[in-house]
C-alpha positions as a printed NumPy array, in Angstrom:
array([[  0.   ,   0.   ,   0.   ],
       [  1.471,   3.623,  -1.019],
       [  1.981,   6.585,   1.424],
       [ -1.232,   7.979,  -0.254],
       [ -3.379,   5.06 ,  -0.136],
       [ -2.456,   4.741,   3.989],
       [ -3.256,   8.617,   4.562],
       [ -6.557,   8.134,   2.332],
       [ -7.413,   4.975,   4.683],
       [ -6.384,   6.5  ,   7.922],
       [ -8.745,   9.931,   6.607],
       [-11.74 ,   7.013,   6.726],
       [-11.063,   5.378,   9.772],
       [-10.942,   8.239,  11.627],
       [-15.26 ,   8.189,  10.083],
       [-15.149,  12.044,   9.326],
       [-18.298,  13.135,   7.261],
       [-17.676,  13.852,   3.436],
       [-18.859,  17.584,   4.121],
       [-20.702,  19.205,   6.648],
       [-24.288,  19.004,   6.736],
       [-25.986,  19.578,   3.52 ],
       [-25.24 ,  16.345,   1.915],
       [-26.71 ,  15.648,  -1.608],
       [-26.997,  12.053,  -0.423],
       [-30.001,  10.684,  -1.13 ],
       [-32.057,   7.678,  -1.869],
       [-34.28 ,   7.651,  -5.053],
       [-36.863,   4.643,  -4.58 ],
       [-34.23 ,   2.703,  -2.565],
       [-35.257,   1.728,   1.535],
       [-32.29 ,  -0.169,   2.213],
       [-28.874,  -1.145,   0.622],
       [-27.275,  -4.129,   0.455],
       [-23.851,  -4.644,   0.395],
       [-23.335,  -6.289,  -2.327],
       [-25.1  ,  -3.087,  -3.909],
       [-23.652,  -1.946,  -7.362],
       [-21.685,   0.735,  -8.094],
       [-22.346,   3.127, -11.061],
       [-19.478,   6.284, -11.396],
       [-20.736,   9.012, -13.464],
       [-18.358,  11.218, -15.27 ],
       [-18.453,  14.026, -17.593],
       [-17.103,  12.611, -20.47 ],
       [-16.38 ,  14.03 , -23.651],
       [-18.035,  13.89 , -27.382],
       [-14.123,  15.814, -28.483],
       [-12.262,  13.471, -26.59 ],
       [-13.304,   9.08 , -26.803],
       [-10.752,   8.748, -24.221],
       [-11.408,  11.534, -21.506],
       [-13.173,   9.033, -19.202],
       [-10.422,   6.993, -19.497],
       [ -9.78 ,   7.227, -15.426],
       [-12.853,   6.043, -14.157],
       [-12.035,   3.056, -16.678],
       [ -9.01 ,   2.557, -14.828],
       [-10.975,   3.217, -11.081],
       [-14.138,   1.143, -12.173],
       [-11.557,  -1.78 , -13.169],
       [ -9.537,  -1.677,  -9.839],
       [-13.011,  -1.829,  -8.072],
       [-13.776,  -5.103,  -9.952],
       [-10.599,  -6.633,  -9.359],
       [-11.392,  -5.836,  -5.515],
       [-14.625,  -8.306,  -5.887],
       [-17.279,  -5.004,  -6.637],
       [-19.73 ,  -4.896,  -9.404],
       [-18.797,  -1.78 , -10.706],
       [-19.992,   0.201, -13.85 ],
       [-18.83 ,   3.562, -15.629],
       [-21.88 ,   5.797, -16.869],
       [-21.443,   9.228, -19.348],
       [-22.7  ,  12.361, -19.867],
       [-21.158,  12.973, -22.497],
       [-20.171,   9.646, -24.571],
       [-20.117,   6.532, -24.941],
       [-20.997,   4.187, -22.217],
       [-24.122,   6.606, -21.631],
       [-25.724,   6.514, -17.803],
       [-28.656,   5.023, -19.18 ],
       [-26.622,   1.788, -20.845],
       [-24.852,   1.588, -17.691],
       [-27.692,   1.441, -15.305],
       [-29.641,  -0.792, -18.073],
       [-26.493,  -3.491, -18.111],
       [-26.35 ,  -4.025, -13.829],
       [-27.936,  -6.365, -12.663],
       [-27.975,  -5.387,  -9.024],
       [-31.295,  -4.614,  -7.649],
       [-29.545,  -1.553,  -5.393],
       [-27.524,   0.953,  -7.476],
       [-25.176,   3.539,  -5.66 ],
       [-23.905,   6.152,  -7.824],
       [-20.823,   8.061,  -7.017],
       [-20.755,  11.134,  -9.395],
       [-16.76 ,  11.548, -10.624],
       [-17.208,  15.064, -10.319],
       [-14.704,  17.208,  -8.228],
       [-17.528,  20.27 ,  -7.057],
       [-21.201,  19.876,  -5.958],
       [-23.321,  21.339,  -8.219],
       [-24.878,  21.621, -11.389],
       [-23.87 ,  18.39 , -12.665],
       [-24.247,  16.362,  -9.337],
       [-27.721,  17.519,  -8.631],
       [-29.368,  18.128, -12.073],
       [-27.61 ,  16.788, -14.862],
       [-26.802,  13.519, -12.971],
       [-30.248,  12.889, -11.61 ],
       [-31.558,  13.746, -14.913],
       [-29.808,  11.189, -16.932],
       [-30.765,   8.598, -13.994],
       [-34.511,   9.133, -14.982],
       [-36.289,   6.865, -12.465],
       [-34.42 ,   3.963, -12.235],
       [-34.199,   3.934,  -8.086],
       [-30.672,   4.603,  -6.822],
       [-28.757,   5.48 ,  -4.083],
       [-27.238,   8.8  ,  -5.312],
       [-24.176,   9.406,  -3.297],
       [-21.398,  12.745,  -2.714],
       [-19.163,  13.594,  -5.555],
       [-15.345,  12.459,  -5.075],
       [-13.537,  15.594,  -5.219],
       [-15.461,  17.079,  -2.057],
       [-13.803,  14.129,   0.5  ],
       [-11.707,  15.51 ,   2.997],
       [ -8.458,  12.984,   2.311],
       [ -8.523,  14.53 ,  -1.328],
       [ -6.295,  17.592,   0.763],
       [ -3.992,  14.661,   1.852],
       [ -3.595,  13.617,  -1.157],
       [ -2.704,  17.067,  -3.014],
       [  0.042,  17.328,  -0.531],
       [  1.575,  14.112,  -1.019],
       [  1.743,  14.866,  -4.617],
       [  3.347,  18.102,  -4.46 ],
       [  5.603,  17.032,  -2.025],
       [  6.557,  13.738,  -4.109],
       [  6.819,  16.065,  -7.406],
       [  9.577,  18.513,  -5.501],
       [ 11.356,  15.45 ,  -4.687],
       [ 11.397,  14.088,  -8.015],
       [ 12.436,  17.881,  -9.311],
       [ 15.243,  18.803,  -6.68 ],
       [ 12.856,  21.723,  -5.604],
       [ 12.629,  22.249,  -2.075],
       [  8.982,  22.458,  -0.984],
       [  9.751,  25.516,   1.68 ],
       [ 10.788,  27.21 ,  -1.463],
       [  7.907,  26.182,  -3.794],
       [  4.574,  27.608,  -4.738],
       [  1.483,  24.887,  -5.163],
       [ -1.118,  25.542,  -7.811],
       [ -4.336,  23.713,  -7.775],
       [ -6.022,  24.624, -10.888],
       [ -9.534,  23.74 , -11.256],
       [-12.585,  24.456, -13.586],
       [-14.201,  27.527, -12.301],
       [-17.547,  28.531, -13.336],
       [-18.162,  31.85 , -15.778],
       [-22.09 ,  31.906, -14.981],
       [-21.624,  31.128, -11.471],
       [-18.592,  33.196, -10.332],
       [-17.22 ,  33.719,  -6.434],
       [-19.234,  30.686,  -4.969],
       [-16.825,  29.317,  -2.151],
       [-15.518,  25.29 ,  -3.89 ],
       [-14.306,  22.028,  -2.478],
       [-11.064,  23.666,  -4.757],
       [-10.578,  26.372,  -2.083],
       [-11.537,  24.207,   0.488],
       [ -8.335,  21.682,   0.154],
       [ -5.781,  24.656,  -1.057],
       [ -6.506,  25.874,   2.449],
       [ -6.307,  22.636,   4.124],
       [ -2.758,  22.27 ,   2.131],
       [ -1.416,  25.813,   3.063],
       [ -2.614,  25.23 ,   6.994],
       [  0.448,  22.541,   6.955],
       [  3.031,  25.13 ,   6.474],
       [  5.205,  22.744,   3.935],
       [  5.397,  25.209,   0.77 ],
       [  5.896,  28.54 ,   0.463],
       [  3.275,  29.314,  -0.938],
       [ -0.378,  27.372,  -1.756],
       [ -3.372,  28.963,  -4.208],
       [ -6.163,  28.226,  -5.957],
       [ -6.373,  28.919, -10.18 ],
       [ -9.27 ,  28.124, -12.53 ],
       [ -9.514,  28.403, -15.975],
       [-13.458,  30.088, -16.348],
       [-13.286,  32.443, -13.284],
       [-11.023,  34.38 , -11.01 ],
       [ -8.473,  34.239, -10.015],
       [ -7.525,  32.895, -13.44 ],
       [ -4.693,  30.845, -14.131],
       [ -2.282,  33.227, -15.583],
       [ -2.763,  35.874, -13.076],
       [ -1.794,  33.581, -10.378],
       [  1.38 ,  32.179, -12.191],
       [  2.193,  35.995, -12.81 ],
       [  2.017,  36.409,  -9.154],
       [  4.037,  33.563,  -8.301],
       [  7.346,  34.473, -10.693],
       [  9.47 ,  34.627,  -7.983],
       [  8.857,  30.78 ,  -6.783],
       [  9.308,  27.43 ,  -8.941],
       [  5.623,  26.476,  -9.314],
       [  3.784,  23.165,  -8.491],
       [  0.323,  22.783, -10.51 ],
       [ -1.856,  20.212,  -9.682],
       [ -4.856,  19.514, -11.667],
       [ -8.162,  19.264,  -9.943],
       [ -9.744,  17.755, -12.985],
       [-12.186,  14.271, -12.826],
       [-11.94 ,  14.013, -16.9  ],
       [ -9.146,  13.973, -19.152],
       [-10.409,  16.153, -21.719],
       [ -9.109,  19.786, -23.553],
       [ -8.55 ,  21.005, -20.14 ],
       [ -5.934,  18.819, -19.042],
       [ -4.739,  18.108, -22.464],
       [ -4.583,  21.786, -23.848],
       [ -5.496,  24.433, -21.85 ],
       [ -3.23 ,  23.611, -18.39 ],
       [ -0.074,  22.91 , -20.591],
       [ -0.795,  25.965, -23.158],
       [ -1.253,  28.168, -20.005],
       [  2.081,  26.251, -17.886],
       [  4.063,  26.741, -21.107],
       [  3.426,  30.435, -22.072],
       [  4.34 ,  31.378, -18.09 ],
       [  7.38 ,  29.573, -18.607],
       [  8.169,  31.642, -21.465],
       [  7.933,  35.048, -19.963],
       [ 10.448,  33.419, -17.277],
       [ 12.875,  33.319, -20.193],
       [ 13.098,  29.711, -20.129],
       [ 14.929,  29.613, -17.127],
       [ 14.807,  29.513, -13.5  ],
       [ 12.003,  29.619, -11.593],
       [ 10.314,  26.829, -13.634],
       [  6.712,  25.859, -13.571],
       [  5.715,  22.368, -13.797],
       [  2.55 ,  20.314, -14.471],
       [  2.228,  17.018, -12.594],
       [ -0.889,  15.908, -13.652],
       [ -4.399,  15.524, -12.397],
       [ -4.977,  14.787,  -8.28 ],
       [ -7.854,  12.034,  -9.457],
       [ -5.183,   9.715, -11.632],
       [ -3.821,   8.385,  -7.92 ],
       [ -4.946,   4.915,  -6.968],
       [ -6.475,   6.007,  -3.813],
       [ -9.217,   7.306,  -5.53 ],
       [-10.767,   4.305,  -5.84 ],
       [-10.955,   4.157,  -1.416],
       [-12.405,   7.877,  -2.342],
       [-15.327,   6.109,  -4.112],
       [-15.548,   2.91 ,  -2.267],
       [-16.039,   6.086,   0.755],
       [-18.189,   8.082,  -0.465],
       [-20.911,   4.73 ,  -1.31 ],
       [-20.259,   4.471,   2.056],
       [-19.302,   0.677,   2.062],
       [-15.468,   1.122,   2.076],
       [-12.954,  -1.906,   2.43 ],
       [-11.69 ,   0.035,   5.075],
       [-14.26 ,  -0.558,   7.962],
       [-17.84 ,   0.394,   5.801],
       [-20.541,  -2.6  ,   6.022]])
């Protein structure tokens, strides 16, 4: 078991709530869940990109190999939700949305696509506490791997944003701060790409300090692909190409533990759920 995967664990043990009250848990039809209850993740997906739901793939598969039925469901794509619900055959279906906020998407679009097939609709991953945990450990294992001392660095968690919902307070602000209360960089903030504070004004800011970005991205899609790097790249030009450099170390949801994340928030974890 990784570093990671023993924090994520630990985070669950300890049974802290997903969120504070306000939950969008709920049950749709569904009195009672047994455990060997499905599991349906539902992901954004992309009609641009056949391979942007390529992680929960990879998480859905890890959960099968660990004895769970386990589906993948898209909004945007191919498997769609309805396929997936239509091919399990469990008679209890919890869904864990692959989302990384709470909104929109978790409690319209994803209920809408459900129709009335009776599920047990369940939080979103990115909103779990050990995600912080997790954003640390992969900063702090990317400035090993670069030579960069992390008192010296500056960590960038870059996220969506919304342009017709601006300012609202995110899970994304909500782990930068849990990250920067441990004192180990020099500097953490948030970025997104579709509200302020954007991603180039940050990394503007920040030109005195070799920069950590971590993606807080469920699909691989144009954002991770294009956007990020196009943004990373053009910062690291007006640095002249030299130091402080700015570096891209992928997406916080590609890490293994995200599949305790899920197994977490469907509340019947393999580390001490039913």
């Amino acid at each position: 078991m990784s570093s990671v995967q023993a924090y994520v664990r630990q985070i669950i043990l300890r049974g802290k709530p997903a969120r504070p009250p306000d939950p969008i848990t709920t049950c749709r039809g569904v009195n009672w869940l047994p455990k060997n209850a499905a599991l349906l993740l539902i992901g954004h997906g992309s009609s641009r990109y056949p391979g942007a739901g390529d992680l929960l793939h990879r998480h859905a598969d890890a959960l099968r190999r660990a004895g769970h039925c386990a589906a993948v469901g898209l909004l945007n794509g191919s498997p769609s939700v309805a396929d997936a619900v239509q091919a399990l055959p469990a008679i209890a279906i919890r869904v864990v949305p692959f989302f990384m906020e709470d909104g929109y998407f978790t409690r319209v679009a994803i209920p809408r696509a459900l129709g009335d097939r009776p599920v047990h609709l369940c939080p979103p991953v990115g909103i779990h506490p050990a995600i912080s945990g997790m954003i640390e450990h992969q900063a702090a294992a990317a400035c090993a791997s670069l030579g960069i001392a992390p008192g010296s660095a500056a960590v960038v968690l870059i996220g969506h944003g919304s342009a017709s919902a601006p300012g609202r307070r995110l899970a994304l602000h909500d782990h930068a701060t849990a990250v920067a209360a441990t004192r180990r960089f020099a500097q953490v903030e948030t970025a997104c790409l579709e509200e302020a504070p954007f991603v180039a004004d940050i990394l503007r800011r920040l030109r005195g300090y070799p920069v950590i970005a971590i993606g807080y991205f469920a699909n691989l899609a144009s954002h991770v692909r294009e956007d990020v790097p196009a943004l990373l790249d053009a910062e690291q030009a007006e640095r002249g190409g030299g130091e402080p450099t700015v570096h891209f170390v992928g997406n916080v949801t590609e890490n293994p533990a995200m599949v305790d994340i899920i197994l977490d928030q469907a509340g019947f974890s393999d580390t001490g759920g039913e």
